[in-house]
C-alpha positions as CSV (number, residue, x, y, z in Angstrom):
1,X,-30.0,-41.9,-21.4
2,X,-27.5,-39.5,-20.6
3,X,-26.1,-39.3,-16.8
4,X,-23.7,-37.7,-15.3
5,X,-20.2,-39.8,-14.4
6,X,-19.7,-40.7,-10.7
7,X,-17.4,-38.7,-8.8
8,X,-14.9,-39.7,-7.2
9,X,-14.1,-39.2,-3.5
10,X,-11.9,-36.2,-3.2
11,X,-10.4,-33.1,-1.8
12,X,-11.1,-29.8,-3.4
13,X,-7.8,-30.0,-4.1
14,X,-8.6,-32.2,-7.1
15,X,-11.7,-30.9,-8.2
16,X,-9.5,-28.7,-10.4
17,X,-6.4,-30.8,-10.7
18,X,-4.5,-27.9,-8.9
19,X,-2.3,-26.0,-11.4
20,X,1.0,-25.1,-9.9
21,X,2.5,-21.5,-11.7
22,X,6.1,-21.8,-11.6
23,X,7.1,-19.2,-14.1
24,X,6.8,-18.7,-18.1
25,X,7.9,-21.4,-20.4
26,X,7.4,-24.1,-17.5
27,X,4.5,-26.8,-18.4
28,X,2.7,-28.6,-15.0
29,X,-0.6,-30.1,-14.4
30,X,-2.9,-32.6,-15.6
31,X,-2.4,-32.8,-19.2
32,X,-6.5,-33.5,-20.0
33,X,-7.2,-30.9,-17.3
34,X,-4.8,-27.6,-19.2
35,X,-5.7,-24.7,-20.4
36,X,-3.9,-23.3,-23.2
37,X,-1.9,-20.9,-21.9
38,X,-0.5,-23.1,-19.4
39,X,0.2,-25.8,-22.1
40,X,2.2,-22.7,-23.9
41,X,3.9,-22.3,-20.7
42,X,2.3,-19.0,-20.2
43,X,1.5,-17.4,-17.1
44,X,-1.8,-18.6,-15.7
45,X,-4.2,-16.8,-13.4
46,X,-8.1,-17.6,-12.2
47,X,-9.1,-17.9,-15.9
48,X,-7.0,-20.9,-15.8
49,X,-8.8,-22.9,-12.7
50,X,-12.3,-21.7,-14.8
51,X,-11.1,-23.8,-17.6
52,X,-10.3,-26.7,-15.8
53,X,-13.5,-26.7,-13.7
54,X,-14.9,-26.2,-17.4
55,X,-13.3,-29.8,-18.0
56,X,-14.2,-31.2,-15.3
57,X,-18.0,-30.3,-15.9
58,X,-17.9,-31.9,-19.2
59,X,-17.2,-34.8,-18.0
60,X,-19.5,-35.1,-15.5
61,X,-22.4,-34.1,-17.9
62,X,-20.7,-36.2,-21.0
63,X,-18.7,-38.8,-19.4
64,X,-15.5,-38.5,-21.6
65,X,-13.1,-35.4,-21.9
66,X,-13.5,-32.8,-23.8
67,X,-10.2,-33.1,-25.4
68,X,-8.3,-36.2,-25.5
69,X,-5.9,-38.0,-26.9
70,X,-3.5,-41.3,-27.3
71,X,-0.4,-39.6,-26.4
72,X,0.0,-36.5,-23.8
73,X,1.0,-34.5,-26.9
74,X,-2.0,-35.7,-29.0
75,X,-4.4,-34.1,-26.1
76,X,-2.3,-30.6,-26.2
77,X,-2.8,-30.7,-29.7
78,X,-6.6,-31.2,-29.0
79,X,-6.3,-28.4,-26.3
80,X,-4.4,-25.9,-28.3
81,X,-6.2,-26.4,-31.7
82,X,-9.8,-28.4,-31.4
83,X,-12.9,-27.5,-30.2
84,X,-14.6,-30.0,-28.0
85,X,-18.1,-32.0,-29.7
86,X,-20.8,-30.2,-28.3
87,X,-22.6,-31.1,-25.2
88,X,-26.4,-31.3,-26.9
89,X,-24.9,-33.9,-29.3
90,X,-23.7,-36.2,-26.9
91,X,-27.1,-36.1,-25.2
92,X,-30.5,-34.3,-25.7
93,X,-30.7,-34.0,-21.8
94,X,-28.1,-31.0,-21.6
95,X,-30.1,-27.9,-21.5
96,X,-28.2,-25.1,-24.5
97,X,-28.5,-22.4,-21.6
98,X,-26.0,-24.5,-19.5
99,X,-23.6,-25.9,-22.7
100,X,-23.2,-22.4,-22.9
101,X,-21.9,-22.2,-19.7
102,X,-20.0,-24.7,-20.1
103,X,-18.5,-23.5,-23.4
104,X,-17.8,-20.2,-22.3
105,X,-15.6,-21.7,-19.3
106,X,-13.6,-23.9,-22.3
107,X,-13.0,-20.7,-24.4
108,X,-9.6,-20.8,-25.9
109,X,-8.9,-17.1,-25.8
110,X,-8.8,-16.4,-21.9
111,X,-10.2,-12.9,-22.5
112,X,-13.5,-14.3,-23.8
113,X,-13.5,-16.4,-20.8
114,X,-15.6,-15.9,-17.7
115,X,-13.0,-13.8,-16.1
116,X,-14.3,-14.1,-12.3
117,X,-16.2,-17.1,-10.4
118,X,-18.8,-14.7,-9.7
119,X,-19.8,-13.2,-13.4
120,X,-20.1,-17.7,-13.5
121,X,-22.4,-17.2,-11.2
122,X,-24.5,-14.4,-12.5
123,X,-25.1,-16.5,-15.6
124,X,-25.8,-20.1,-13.1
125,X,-28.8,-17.6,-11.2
126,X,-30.5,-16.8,-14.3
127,X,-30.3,-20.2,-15.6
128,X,-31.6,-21.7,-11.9
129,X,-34.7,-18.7,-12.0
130,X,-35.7,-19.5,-15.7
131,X,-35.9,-22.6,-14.4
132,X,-37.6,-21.8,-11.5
133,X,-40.0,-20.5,-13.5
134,X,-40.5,-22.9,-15.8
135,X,-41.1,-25.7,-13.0
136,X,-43.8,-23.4,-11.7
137,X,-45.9,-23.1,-15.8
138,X,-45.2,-27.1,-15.4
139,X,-47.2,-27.2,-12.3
140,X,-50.0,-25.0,-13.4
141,X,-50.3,-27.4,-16.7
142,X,-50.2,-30.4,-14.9
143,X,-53.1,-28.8,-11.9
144,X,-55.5,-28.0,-15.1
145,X,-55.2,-31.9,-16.4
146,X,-55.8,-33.6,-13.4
147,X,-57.8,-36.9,-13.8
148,X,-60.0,-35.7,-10.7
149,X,-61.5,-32.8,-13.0
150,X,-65.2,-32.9,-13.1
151,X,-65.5,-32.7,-16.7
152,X,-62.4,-34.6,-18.5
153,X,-60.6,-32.2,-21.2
154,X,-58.0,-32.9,-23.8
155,X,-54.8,-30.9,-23.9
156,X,-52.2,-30.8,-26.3
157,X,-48.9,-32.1,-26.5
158,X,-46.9,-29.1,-24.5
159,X,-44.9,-26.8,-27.0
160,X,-43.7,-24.2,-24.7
161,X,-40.4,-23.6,-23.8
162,X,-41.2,-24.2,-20.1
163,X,-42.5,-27.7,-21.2
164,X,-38.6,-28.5,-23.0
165,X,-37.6,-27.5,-19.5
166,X,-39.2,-29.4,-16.9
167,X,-38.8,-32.3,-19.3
168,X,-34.9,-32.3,-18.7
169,X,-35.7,-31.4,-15.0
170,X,-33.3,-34.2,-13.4
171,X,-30.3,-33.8,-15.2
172,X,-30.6,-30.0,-15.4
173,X,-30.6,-29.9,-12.0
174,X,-28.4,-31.9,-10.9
175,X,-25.9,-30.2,-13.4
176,X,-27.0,-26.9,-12.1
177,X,-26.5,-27.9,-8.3
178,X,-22.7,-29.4,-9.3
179,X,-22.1,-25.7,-11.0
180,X,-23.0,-23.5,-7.8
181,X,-21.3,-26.2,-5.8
182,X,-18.0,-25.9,-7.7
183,X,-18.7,-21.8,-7.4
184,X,-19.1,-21.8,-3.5
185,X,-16.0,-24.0,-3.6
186,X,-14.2,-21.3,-6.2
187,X,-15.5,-18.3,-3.6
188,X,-13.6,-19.9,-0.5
189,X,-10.8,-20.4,-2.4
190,X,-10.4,-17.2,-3.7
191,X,-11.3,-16.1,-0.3
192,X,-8.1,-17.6,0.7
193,X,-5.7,-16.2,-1.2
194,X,-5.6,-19.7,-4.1
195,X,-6.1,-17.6,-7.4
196,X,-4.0,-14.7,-6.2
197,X,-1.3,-15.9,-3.8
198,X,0.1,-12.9,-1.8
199,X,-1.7,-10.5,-3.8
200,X,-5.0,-8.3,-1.9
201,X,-8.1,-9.6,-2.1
202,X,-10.2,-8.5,-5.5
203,X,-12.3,-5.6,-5.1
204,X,-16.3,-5.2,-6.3
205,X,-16.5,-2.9,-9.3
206,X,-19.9,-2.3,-10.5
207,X,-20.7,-1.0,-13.6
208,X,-24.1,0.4,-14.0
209,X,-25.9,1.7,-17.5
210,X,-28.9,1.3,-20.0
211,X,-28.7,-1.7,-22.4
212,X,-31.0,0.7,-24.7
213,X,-29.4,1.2,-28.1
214,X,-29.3,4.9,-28.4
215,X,-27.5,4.8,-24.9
216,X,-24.7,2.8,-26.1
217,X,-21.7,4.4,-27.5
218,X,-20.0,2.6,-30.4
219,X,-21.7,1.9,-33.3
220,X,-20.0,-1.8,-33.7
221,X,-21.0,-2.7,-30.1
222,X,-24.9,-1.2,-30.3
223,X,-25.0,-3.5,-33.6
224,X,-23.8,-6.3,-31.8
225,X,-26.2,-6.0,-28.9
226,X,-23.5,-5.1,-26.5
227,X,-23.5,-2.5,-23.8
228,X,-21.0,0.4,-22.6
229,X,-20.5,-2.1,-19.5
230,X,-19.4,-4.7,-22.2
231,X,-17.0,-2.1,-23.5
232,X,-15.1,-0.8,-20.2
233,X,-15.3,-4.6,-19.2
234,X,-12.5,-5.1,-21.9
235,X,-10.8,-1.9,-21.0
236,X,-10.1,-3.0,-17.3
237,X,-10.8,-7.0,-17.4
238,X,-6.9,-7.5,-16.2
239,X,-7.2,-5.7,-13.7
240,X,-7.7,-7.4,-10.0
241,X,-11.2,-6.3,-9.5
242,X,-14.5,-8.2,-9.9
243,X,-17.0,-6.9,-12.6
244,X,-20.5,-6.6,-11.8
245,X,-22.7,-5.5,-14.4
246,X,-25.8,-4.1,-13.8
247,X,-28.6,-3.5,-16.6
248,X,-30.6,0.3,-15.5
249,X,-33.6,2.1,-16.9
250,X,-35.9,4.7,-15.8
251,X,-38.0,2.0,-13.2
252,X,-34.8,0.6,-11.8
253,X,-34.5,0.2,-7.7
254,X,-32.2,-2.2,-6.9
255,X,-29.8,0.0,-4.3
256,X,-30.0,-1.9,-1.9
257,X,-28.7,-5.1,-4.1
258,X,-25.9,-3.0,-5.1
259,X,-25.2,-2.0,-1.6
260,X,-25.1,-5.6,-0.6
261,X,-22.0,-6.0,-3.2
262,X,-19.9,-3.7,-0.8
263,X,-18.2,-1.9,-4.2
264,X,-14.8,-0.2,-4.3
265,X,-16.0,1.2,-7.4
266,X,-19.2,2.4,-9.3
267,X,-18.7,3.1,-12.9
268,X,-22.1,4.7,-13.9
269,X,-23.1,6.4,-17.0
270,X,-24.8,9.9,-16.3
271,X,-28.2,9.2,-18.3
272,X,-28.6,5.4,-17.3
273,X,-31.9,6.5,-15.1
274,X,-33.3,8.4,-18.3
275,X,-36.9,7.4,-20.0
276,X,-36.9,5.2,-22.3
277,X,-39.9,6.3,-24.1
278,X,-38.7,9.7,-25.2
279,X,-35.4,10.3,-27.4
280,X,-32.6,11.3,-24.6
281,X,-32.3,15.4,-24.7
282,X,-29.5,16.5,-22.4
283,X,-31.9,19.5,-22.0
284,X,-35.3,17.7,-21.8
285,X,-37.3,17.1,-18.6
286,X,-36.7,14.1,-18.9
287,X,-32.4,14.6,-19.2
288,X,-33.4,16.8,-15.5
289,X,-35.8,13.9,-13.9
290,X,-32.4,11.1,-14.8
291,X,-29.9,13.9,-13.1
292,X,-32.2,14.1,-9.9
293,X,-32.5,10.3,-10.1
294,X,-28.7,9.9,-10.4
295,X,-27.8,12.4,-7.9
296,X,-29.9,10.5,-5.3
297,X,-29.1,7.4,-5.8
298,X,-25.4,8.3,-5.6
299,X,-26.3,10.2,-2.4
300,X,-28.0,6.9,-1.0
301,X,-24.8,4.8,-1.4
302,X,-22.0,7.0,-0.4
303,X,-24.1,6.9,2.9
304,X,-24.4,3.3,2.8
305,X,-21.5,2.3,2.3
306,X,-18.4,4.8,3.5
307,X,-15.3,3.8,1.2
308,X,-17.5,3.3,-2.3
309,X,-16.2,5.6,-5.0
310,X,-17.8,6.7,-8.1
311,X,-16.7,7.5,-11.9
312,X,-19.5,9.0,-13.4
313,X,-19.3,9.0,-17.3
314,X,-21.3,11.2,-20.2
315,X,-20.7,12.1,-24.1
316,X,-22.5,15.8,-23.3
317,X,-20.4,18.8,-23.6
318,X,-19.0,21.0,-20.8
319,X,-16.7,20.9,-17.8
320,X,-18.4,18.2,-15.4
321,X,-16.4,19.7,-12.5
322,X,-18.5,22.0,-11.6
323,X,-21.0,18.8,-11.8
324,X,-18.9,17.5,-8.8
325,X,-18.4,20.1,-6.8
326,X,-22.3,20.8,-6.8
327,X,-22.8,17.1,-5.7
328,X,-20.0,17.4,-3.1
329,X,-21.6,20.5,-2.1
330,X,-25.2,18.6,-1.5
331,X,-23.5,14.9,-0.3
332,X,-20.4,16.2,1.9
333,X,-19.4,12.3,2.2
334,X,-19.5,12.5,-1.3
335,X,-15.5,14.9,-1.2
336,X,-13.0,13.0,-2.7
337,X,-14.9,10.2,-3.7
338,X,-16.6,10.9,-6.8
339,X,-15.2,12.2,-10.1
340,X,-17.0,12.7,-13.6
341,X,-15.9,12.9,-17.1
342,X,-16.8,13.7,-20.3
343,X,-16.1,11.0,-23.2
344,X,-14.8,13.0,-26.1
345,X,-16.7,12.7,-29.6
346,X,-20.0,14.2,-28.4
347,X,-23.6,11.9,-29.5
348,X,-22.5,11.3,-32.8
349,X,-18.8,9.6,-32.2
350,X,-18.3,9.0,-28.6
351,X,-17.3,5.7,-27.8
352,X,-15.0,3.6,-25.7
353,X,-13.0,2.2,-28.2
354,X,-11.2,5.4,-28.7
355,X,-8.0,4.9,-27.3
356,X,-7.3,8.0,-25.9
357,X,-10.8,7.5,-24.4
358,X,-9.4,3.8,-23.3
359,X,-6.7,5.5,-21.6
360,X,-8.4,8.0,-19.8
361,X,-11.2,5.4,-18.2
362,X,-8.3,3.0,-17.5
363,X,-6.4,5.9,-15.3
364,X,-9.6,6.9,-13.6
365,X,-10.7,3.6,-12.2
366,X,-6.8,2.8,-11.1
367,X,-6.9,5.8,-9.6
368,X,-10.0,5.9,-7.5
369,X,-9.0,2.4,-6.5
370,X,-5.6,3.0,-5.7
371,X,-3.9,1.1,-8.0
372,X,-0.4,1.3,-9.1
């Protein structure tokens, strides 16, 4: 039976095997514990300390090292060329939802890394509610087969997916609890000025739009099940903000959970509030109902929260200035703070790939966040 290694007593400062950046070409740290930039000699930045925690949660939930090695340059090797063996093999306890995790933190390319403690965390609160929720179905099972039952019935064996859950309930937790725990620990850092020394804290960009297909712009990322959030993400993931991505639709009300993020930034596509039930019209009721719901909702948080700015995106023709000025007009805390543009290509061939298009967004969001 699988179970996670003992830890050892220890400051934070070794949970990641602090990595020291001393300039390009140099080569410090724990060789088992490098990422592969730094075992280049590259730069290295947060995505660096998220692959080592990576490490370091293998072996927790393995008990060996994901890359290893007889001789210091056998385990770069490993680092720089080898994937690790997969968590499920080593041990049918490890839950896929959190190997994933796990994976994702030991991506080699540092741009397909989790690029912020906090989009870690996203995906560690899903996994904990699914969980949640599966613990709950487990209950209800077990409540309907209770040996006090009046009149004894059979059940059959549990196929559902909350049953292959709560049957890995001990070492999914636990693995779980070490995750957040190592987040919190990440946050405080952070908080501190240990990813970024001397540099300003990160600020909260939030980028809001419809996951529905015929919202999303390029053709290669609708096929691939992405979003226009996945595709700004890659236009601005070096910059020092933290991405927040939030799924909309026409029944969405989470303000005040946006609020709560205290955002620099709001990137939000004009339509993201439209019906999903009807083909999007920019001159259908239903193209008028998303403006009014757009219009408020940008209304509610500029009140809410004072220094919040918004870049408000669309593929439908026209001059959106006179779309601002009518909003400043309506929201006078709104002057100065919001700007809108039009992504050139129109319905058919819009898309953020473009990179004129990648260019112009990239400007904008420097801009409104005052960023050299």
């Amino acid at each position: 039976m699988a179970k996670l290694a003992e830890p050892k007593e220890s400051g934070p400062e070794d949970l990641t095997r602090e990595l020291v950046n001393t300039g390009t070409g140099i080569v410090m740290g724990t060789t088992a514990y490098m990422s592969p930039e730094q075992a280049r000699g590259l730069p290295v930045d947060a995505r660096t300390d998220i692959w080592s925690l990576g490490v370091t949660l293998y072996e927790m939930l393995s008990n060996r090292l994901p890359f290893a090695g007889d001789t210091n340059s056998d385990v770069l090797a490993a680092i720089l060329e080898r994937e690790p063996k997969s968590l499920t093999s080593l041990s049918t306890e490890v839950m896929e939802p959190l190997e994933w995790i796990v994976t994702k933190m030991l991506t080699k390319n540092r741009d397909d890394r989790y690029q912020t403690a906090r989009e870690m965390l996203n995906d560690i609160r899903r996994l904990t509610q699914r969980l949640n929720a599966a613990a709950e179905l487990d209950r209800g099972v077990a409540s309907q087969s209770s040996p006090h039952s009046a009149t004894p019935r059979e059940t059959s064996p549990p196929t559902s997916a909350a049953s292959s859950l709560s049957s890995r309930k001990p070492i999914i937790w636990a693995a779980v609890l070490i995750l957040m725990a190592v987040v919190a620990t990440l946050a405080v850092w952070k908080g501190r000025g240990y990813w970024f020394k001397g540099a300003p804290p990160s600020r909260v960009v939030v980028l809001m739009d419809s996951p529905l297909p015929d919202r999303v712009y390029d053709p290669e990322t609708r096929k691939n099940g992405g979003t226009n959030a996945d595709d700004i993400t890659d236009i601005i993931s070096d910059l020092p903000v933290v991405i927040e991505k939030e799924n909309t639709s026409s029944l969405w009300h989470r303000e005040d959970q946006v609020l709560r993020e205290s955002p620099a930034l709001i990137v939000i596509h004009r339509s993201c509030f439209a019906d999903s039930s009807v083909a999007f019209d920019p001159n259908s009721t239903a193209a008028l109902v998303a403006d009014k719901k757009i219009e408020s909702f940008l209304g509610y948080l500029s009140l809410g929260n004072p220094s919040t700015k918004f870049l408000v995106y669309t593929r439908r023709s026209g001059d959106q200035s006179s779309w601002t000025a009518d909003m400043e007009k309506r929201f006078p805390q709104l002057a100065g703070r919001i700007h809108a543009v039009t992504v050139r290509g129109g319905p058919e061939h819009a898309t953020f790939r473009d990179p004129e298009t990648m260019k112009m967004v990239r400007q904008n969001v420097k801009s409104l966040l005052g960023l050299p």
